[in-house]
N, C-alpha and C positions, 0 to 999 in steps of 0.2 A: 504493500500500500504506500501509495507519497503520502509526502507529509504535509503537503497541502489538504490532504483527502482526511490524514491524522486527526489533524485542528481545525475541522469543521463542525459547525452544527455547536449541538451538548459537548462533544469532544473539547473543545479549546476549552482553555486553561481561566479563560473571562468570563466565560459565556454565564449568563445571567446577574451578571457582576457590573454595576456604575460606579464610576469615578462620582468620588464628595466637590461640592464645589468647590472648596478650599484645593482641591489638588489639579481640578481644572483652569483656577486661575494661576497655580503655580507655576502650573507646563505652558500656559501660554505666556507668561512672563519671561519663562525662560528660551523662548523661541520670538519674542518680540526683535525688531530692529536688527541690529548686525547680529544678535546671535542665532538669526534663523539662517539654517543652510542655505537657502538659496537668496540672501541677500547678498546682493548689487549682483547675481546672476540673472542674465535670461538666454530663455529656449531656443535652442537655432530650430532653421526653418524646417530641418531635416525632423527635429525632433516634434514640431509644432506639428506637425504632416501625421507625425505617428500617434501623437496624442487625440488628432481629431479620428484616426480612420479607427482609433481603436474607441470610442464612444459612438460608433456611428450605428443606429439601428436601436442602439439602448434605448427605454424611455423609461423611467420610475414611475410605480405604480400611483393610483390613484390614494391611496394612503399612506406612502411616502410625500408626495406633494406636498400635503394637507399640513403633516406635521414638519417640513422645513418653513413652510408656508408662518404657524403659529408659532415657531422657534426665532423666530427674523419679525415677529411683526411688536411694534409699538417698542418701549423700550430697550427693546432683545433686538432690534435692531440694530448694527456696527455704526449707522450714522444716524442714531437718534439724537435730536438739538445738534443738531451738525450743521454750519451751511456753509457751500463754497464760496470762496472769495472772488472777487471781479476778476482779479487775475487766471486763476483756476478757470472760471468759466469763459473766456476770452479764448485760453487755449484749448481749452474743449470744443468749441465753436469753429477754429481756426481749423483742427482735426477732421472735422465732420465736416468739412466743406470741399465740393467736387464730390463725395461721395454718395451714388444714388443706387437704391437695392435696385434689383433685377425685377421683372415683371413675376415673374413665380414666388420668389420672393414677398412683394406686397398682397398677391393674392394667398400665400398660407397665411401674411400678418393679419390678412383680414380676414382669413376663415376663423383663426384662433379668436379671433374679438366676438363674432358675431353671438346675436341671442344672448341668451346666458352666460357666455362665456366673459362677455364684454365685465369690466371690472366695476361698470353702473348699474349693471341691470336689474331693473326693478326699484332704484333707487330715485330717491329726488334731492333738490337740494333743497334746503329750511330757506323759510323770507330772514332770517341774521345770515344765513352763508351767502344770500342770491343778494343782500345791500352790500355784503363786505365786496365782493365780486364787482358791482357797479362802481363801489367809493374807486376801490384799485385802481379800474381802467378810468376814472376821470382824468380827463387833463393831461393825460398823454396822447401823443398824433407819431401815425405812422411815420416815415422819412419816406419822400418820392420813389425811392429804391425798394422799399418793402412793397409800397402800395403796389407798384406796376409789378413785383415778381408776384405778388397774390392776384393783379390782375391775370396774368397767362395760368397762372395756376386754375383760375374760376373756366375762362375762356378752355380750355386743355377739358375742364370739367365737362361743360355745357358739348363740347365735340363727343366725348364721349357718350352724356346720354343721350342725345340725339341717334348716338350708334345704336344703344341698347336702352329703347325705350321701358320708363317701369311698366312692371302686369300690375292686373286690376287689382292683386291681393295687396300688394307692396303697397299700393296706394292707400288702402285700405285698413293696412296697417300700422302707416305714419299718420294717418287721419285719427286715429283710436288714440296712438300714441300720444300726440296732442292734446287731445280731448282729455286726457285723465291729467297733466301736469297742471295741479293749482297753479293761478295768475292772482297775485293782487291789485287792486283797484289801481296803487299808486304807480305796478311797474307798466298796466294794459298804458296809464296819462302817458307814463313817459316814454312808450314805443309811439303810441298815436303821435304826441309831441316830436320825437325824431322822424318818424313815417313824414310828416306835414314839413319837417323841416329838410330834408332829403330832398323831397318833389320840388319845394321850390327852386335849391339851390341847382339841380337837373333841370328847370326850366331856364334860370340866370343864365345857364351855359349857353342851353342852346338857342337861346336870343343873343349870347356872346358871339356864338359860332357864325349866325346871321349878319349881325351887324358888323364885325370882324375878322373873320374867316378862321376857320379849325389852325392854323399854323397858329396865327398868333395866340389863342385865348390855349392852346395846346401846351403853352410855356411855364400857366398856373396850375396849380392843383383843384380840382372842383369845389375842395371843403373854404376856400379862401375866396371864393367869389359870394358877392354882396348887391354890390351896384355896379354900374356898366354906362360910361359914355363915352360921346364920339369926340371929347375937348382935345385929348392927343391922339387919335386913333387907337389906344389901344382900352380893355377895362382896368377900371381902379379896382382896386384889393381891398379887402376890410383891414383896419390895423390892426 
């Protein structure tokens, strides 16, 4: 018999046996920083190749998940009251940029979310989480650069469902969906209040676009347009 086959199961020498916490935080103390073996080591590519082919196929069961799941959540998390620095997140950013998943890719990230799976479902948010949420985004504005890559991103969208239009059910059950998320009186004023204020500023333009042609009125951003005259040919801005 191997001795792999020896120290299996009831066989091994642990088996039914837990480490006290007291001795779990010893060994991780003592394997913190420089004195963990593979500090300031990393894996070549060769080894990288071998570590993925040899996990591939595994997947841990549904009762494994669960409990690294509640091992990692709330406190017991490694970056619990943690937050990253500007710096930190700068080069996080700088990392992830040019890099776009594959088309199969996006479509398993969006099988794994869907229905149930999704990490909302079922859920809402309270009227103190959906005020703190508005105070947030108050009085921040896009930069021209974000706005136009979220516009090709919308544009790229609308191409697609045009491709694949929804079925009746789909409809049917983002209408339902809707219908069940409570609205308060104050947020329905201030969608109307934005709705109303939206349509104007999309008609301002396109009396801009008329009276001065799409080049020039093309140089502001929509949210910045007010008033509109022909005293230098071009329109004035709001301050």
């Amino acid at each position: 018999m191997k001795i792999s086959e020896s120290k299996k199961g009831k066989n091994h020498p642990r088996f039914g046996k837990h480490l006290s916490e007291e001795t779990r935080r010893k060994i991780s103390e003592a394997k913190k920083g420089e004195n963990h073996p593979m500090f300031g080591k990393h894996p070549s590519e060769e080894t990288r190749r071998k570590m993925s082919e040899a996990k591939k196929g595994k997947h841990p069961s549904e009762e494994t998940r669960r409990k690294l799941s509640e091992a990692k959540r709330g406190e017991n998390h490694p970056r619990f009251g943690r937050h990253l620095s500007e710096e930190t997140r700068q080069k996080m950013s700088e990392m992830q940029k040019g890099k776009h998943p594959s088309e199969e890719t996006r479509q398993k990230m969006s099988t794994a979310k869907k229905g149930e799976n999704h990490p909302m479902f079922g859920k809402h948010p309270s009227e103190e989480t959906r005020r703190k949420q508005s105070e947030a985004k108050k009085g921040k504005r896009k930069s021209e650069e974000t706005r136009r890559k979220m516009s090709e991103v919308m544009k790229e969208k609308r191409s697609l469902m045009s491709e694949r239009p929804l079925s009746e059910e789909t409809w049917q059950k983002m209408n339902v969906a809707h219908t069940r998320i409570p609205v308060s009186e104050e947020i329905q004023r201030e969608r109307q209040e934005a709705a109303k204020l939206h349509k104007q500023q999309r008609f301002q333009r396109k009396l801009a676009e008329v009276l001065f042609g799409k080049e020039t009125v093309g140089k502001y951003p929509l949210m910045e347009y007010k008033v509109y005259t022909r005293t230098r040919g071009e329109p004035i801005r709001e301050n």
